[in-house]
PDB file of the backbone (N, CA, C, O) and the ligand in Angstrom, with CONECT records:
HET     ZN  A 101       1
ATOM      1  N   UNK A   1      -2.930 -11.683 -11.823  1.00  0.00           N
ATOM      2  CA  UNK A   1      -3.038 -10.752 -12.954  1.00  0.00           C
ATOM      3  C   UNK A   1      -4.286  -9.877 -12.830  1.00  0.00           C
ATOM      4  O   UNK A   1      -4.366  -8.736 -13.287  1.00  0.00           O
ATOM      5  N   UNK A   2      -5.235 -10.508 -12.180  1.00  0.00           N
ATOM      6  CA  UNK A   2      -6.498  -9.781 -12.347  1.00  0.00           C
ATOM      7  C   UNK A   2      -6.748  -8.910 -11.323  1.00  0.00           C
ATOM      8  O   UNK A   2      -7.733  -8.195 -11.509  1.00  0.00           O
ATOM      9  N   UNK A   3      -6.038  -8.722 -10.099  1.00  0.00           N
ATOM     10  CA  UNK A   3      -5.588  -7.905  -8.563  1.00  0.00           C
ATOM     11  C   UNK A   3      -4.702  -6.930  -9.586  1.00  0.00           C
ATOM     12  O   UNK A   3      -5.190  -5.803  -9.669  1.00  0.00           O
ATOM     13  N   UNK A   4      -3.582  -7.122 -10.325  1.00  0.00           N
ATOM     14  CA  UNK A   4      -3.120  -6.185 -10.853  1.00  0.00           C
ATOM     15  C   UNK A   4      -3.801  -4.964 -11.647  1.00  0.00           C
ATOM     16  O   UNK A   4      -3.716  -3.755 -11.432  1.00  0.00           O
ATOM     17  N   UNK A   5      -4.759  -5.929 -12.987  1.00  0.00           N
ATOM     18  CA  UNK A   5      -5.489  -4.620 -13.350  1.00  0.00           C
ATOM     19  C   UNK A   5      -6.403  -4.382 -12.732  1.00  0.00           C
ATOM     20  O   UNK A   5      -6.899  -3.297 -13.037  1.00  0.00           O
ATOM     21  N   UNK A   6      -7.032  -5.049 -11.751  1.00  0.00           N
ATOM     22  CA  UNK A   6      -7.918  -3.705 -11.174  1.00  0.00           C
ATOM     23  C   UNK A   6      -7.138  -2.672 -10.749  1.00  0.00           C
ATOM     24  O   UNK A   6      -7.415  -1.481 -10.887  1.00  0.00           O
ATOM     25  N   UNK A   7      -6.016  -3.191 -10.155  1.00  0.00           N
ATOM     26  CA  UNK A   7      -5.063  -1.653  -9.480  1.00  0.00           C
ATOM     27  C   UNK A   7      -5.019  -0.857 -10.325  1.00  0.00           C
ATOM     28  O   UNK A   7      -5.281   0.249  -9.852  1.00  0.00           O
ATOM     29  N   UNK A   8      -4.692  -0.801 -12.036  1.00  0.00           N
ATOM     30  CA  UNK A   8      -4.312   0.297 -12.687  1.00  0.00           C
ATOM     31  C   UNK A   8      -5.429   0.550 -13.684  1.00  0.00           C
ATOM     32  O   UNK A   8      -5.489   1.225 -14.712  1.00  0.00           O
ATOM     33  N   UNK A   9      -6.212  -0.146 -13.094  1.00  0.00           N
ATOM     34  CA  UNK A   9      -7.768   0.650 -14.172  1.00  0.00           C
ATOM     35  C   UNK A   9      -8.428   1.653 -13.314  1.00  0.00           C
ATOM     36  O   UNK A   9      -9.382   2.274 -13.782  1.00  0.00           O
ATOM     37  N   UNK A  10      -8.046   1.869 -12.172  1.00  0.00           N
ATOM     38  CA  UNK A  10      -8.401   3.087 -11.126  1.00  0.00           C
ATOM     39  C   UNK A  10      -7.462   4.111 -11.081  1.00  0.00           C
ATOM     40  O   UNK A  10      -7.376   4.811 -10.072  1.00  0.00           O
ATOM     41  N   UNK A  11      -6.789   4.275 -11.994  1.00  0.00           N
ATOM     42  CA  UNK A  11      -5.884   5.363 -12.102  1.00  0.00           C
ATOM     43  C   UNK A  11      -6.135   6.614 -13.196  1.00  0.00           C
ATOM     44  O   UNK A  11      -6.542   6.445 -14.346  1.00  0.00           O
ATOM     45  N   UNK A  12      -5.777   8.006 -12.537  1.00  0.00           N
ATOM     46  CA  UNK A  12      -6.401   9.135 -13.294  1.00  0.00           C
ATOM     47  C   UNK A  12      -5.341   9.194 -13.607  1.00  0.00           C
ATOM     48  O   UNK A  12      -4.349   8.591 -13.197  1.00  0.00           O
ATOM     49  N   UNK A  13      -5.496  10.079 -14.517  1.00  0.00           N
ATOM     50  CA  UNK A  13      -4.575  11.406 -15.153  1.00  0.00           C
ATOM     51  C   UNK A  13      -4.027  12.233 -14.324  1.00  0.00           C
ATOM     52  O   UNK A  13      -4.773  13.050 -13.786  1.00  0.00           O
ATOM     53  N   UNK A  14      -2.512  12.246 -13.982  1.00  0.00           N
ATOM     54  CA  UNK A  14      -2.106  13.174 -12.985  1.00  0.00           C
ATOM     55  C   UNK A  14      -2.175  14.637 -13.156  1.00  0.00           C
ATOM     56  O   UNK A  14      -1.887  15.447 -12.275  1.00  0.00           O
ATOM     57  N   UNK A  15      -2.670  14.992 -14.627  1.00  0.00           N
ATOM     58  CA  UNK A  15      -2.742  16.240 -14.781  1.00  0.00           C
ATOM     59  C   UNK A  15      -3.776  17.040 -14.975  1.00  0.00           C
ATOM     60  O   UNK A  15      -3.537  18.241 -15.103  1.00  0.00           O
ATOM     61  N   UNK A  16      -5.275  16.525 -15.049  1.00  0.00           N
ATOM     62  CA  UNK A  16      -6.386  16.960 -15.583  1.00  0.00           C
ATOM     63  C   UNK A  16      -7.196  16.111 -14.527  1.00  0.00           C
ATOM     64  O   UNK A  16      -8.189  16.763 -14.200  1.00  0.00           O
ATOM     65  N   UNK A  17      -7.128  14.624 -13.724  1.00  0.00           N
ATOM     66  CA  UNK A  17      -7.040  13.658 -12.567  1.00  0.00           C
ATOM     67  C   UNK A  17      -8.587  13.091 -13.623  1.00  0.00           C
ATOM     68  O   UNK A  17      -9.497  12.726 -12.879  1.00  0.00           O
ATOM     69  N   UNK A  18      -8.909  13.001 -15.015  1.00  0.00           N
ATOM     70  CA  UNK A  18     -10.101  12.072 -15.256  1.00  0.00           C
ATOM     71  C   UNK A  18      -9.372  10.911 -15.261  1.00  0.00           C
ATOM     72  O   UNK A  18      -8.143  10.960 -15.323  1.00  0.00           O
ATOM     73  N   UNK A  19     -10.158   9.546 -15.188  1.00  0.00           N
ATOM     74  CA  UNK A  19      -9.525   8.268 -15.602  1.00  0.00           C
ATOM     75  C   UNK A  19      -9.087   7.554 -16.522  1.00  0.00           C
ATOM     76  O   UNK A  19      -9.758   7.223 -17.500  1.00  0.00           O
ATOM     77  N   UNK A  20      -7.890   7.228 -16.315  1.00  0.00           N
ATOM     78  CA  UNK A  20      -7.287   6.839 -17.443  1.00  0.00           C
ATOM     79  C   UNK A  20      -7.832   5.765 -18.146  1.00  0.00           C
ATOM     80  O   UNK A  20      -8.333   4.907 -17.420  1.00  0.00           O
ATOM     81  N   UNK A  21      -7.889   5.536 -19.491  1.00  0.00           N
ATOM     82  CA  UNK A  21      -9.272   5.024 -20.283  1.00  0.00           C
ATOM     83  C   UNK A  21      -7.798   3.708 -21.106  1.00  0.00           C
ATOM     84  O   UNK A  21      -6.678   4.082 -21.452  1.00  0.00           O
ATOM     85  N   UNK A  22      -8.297   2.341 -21.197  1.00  0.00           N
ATOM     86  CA  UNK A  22      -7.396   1.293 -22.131  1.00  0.00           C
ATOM     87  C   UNK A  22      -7.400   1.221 -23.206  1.00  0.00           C
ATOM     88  O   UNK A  22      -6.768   0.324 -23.765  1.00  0.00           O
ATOM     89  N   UNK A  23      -8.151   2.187 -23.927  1.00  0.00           N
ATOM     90  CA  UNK A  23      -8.398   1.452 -25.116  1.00  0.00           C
ATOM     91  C   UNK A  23      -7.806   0.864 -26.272  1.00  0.00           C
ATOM     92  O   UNK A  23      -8.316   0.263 -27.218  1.00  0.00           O
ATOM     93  N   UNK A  24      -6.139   1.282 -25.894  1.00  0.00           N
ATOM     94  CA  UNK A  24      -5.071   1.036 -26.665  1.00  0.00           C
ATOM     95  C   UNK A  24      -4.435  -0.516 -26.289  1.00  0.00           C
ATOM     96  O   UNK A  24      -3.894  -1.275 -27.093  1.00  0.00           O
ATOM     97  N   UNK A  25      -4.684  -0.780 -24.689  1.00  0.00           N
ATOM     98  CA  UNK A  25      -4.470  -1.813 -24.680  1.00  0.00           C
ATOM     99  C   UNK A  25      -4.701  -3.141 -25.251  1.00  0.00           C
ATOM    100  O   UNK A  25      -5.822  -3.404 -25.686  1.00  0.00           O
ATOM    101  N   UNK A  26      -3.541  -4.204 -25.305  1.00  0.00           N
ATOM    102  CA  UNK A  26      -3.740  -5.421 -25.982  1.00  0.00           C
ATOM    103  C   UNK A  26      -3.508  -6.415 -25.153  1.00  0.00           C
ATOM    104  O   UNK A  26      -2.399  -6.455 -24.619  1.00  0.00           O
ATOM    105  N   UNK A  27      -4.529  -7.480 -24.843  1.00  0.00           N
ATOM    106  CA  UNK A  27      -4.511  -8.083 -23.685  1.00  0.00           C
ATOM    107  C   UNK A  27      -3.647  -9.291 -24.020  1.00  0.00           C
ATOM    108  O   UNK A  27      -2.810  -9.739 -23.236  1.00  0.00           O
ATOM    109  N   UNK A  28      -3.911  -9.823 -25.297  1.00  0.00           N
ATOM    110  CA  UNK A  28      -3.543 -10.516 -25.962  1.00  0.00           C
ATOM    111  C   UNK A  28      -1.838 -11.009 -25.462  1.00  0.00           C
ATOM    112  O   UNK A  28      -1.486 -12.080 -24.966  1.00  0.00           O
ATOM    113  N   UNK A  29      -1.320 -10.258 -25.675  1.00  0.00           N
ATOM    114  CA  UNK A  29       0.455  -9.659 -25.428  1.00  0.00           C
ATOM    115  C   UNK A  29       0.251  -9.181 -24.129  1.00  0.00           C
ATOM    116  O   UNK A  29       1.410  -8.945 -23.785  1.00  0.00           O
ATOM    117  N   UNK A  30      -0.342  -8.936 -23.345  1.00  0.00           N
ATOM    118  CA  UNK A  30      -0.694  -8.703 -21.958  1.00  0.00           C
ATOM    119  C   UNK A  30       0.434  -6.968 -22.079  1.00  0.00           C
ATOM    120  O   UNK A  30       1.512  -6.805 -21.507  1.00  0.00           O
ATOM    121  N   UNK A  31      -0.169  -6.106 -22.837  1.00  0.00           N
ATOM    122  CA  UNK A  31       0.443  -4.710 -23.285  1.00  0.00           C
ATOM    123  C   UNK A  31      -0.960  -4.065 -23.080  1.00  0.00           C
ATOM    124  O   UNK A  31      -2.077  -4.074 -23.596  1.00  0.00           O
ATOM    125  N   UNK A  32      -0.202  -3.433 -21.919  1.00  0.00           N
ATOM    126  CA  UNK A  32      -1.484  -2.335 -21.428  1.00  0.00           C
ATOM    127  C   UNK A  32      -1.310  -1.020 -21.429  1.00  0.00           C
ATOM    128  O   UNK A  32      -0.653  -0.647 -20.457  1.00  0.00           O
ATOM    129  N   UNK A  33      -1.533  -0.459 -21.906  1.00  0.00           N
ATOM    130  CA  UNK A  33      -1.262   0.991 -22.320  1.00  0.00           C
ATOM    131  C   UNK A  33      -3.011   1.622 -21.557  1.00  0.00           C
ATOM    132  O   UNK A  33      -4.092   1.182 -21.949  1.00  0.00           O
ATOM    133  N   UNK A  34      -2.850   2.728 -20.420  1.00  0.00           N
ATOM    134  CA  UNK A  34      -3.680   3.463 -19.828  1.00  0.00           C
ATOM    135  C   UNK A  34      -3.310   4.760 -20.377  1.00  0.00           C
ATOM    136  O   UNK A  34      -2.229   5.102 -19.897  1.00  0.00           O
ATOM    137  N   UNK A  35      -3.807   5.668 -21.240  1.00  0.00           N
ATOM    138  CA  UNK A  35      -4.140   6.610 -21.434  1.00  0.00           C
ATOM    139  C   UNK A  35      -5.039   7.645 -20.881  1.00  0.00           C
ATOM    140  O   UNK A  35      -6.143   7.176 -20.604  1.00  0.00           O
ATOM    141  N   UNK A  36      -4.897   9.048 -20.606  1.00  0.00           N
ATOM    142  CA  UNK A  36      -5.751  10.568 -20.193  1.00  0.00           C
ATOM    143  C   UNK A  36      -6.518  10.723 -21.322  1.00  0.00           C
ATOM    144  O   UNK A  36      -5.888  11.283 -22.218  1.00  0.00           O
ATOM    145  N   UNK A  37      -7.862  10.378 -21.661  1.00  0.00           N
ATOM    146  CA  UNK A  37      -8.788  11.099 -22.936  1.00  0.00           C
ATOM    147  C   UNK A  37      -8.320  12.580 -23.139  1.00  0.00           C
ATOM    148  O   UNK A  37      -8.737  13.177 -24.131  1.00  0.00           O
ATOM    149  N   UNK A  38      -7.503  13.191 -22.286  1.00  0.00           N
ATOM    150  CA  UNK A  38      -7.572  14.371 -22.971  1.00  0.00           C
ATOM    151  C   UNK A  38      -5.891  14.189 -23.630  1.00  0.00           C
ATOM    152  O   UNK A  38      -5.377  15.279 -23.879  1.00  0.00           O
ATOM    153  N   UNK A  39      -5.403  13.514 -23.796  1.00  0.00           N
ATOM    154  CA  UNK A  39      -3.657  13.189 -24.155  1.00  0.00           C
ATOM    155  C   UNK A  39      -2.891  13.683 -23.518  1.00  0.00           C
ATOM    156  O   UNK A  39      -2.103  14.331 -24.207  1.00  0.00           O
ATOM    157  N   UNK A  40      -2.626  13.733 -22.138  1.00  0.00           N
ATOM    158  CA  UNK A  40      -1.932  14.250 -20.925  1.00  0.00           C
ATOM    159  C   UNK A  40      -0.856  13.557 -20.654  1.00  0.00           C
ATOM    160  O   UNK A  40       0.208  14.100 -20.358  1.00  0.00           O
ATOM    161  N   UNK A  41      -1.068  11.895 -20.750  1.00  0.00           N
ATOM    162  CA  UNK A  41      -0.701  11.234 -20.039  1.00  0.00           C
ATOM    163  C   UNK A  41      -0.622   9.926 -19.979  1.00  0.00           C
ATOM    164  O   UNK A  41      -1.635   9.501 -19.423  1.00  0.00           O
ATOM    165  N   UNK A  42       0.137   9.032 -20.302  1.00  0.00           N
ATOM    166  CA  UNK A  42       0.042   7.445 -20.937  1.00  0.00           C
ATOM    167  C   UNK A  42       0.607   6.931 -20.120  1.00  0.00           C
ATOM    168  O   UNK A  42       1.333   7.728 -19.526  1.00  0.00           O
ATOM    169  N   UNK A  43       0.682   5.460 -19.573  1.00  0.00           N
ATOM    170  CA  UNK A  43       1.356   4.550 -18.632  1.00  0.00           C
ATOM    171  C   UNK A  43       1.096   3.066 -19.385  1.00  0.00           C
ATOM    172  O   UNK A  43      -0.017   2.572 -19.567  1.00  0.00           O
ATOM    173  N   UNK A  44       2.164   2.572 -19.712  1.00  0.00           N
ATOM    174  CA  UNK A  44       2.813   2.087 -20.313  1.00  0.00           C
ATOM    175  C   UNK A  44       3.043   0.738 -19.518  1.00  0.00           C
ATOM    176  O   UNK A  44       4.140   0.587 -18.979  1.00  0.00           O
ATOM    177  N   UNK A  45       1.918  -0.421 -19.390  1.00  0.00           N
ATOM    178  CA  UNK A  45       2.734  -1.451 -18.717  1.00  0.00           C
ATOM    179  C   UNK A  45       2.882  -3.152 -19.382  1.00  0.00           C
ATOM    180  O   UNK A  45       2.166  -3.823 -20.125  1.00  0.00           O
ATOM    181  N   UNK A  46       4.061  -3.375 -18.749  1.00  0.00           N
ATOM    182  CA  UNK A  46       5.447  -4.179 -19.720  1.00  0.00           C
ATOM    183  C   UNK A  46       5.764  -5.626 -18.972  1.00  0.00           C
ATOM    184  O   UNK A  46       6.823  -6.045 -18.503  1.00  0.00           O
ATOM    185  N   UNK A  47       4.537  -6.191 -19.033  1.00  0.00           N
ATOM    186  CA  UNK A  47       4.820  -7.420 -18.419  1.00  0.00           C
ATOM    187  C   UNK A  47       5.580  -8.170 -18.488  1.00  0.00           C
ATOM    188  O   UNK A  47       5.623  -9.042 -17.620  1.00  0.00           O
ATOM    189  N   UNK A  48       6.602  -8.154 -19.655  1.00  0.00           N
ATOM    190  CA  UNK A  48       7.893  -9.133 -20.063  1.00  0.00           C
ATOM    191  C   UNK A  48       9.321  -8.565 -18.718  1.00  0.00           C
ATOM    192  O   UNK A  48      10.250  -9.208 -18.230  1.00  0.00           O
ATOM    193  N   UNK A  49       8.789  -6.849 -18.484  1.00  0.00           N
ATOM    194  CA  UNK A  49       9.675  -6.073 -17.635  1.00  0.00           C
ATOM    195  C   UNK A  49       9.458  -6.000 -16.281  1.00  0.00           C
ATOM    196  O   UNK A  49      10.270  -5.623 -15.436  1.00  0.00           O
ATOM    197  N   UNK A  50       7.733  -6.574 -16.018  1.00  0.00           N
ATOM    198  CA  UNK A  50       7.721  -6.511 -14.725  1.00  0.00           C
ATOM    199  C   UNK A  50       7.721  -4.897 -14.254  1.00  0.00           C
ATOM    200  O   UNK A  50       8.227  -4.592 -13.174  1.00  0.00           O
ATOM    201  N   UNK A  51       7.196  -4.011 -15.022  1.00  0.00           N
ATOM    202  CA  UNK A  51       6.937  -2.794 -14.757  1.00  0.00           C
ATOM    203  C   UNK A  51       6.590  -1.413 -15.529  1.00  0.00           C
ATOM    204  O   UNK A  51       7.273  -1.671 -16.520  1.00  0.00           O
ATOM    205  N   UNK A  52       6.192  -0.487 -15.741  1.00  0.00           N
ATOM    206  CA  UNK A  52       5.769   0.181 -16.355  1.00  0.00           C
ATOM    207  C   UNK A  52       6.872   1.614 -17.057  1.00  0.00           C
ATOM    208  O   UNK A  52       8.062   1.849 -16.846  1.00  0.00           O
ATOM    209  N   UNK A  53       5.954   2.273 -17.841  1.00  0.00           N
ATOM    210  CA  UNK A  53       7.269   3.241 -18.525  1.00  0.00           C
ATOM    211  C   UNK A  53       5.889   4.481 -18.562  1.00  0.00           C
ATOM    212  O   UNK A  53       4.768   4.004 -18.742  1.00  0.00           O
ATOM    213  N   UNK A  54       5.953   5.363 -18.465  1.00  0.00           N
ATOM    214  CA  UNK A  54       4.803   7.109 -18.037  1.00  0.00           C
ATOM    215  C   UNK A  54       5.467   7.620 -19.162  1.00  0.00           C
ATOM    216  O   UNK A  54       6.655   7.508 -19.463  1.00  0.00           O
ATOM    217  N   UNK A  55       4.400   8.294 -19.847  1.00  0.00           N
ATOM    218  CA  UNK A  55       4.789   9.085 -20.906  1.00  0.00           C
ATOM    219  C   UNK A  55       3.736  10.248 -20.890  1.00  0.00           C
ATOM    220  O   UNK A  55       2.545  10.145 -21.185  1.00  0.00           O
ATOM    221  N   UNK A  56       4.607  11.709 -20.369  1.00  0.00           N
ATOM    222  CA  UNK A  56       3.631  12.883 -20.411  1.00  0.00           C
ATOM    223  C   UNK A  56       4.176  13.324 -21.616  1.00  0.00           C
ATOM    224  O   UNK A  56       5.264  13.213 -22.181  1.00  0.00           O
ATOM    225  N   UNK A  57       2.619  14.099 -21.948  1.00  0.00           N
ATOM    226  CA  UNK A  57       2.930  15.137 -23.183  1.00  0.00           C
ATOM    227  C   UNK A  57       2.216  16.201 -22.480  1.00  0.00           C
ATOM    228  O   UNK A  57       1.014  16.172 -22.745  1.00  0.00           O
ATOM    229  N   UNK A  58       2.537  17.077 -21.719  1.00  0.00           N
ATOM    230  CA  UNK A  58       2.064  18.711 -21.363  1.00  0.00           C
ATOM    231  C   UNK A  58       2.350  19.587 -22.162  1.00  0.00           C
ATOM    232  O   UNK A  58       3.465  19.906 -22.576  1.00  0.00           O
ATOM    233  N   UNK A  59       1.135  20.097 -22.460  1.00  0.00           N
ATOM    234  CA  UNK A  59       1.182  21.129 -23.663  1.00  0.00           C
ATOM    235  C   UNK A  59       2.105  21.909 -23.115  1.00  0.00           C
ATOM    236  O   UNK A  59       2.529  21.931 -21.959  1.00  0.00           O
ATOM    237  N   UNK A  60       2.476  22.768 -24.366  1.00  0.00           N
ATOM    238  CA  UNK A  60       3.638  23.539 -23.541  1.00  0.00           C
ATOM    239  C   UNK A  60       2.957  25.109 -24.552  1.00  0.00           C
ATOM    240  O   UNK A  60       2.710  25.140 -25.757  1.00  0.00           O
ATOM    241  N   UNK A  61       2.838  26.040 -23.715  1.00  0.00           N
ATOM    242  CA  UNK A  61       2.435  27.659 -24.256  1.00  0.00           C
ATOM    243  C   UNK A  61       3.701  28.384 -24.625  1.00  0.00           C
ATOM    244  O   UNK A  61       3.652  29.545 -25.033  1.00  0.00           O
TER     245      UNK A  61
HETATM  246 ZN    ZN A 101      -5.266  14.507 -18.551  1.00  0.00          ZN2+
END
């Protein structure tokens, strides 16, 4: 578990590339939600699923 999150606590924002920040995560429920500080970009991971769910919001002009 702990090889895992280091893997996804080194992950940016594919759209702006700062790092994606946990603070939503709940370890508790082992529900990790990595978020873009600027709201780009969420990754979503689902340990009951054994994998994750990406949720962009790109502004749109
Ligand atoms: Zn971003």
């Amino acid at each position: 578990m702990m090889a895992l999150l280091n893997k996804i606590t080194q992950e940016k924002c594919p759209i702006c590339n700062e790092t994606l920040s946990t603070h939503k995560s709940n370890m508790l429920f082992s529900h990790i939600v990595k978020s873009c500080p600027n709201e780009h970009y969420e990754k979503e991971f689902i340990s009951a699923l054994e994998g994750y769910i990406e949720h962009y919001n790109v502004p749109t002009k």
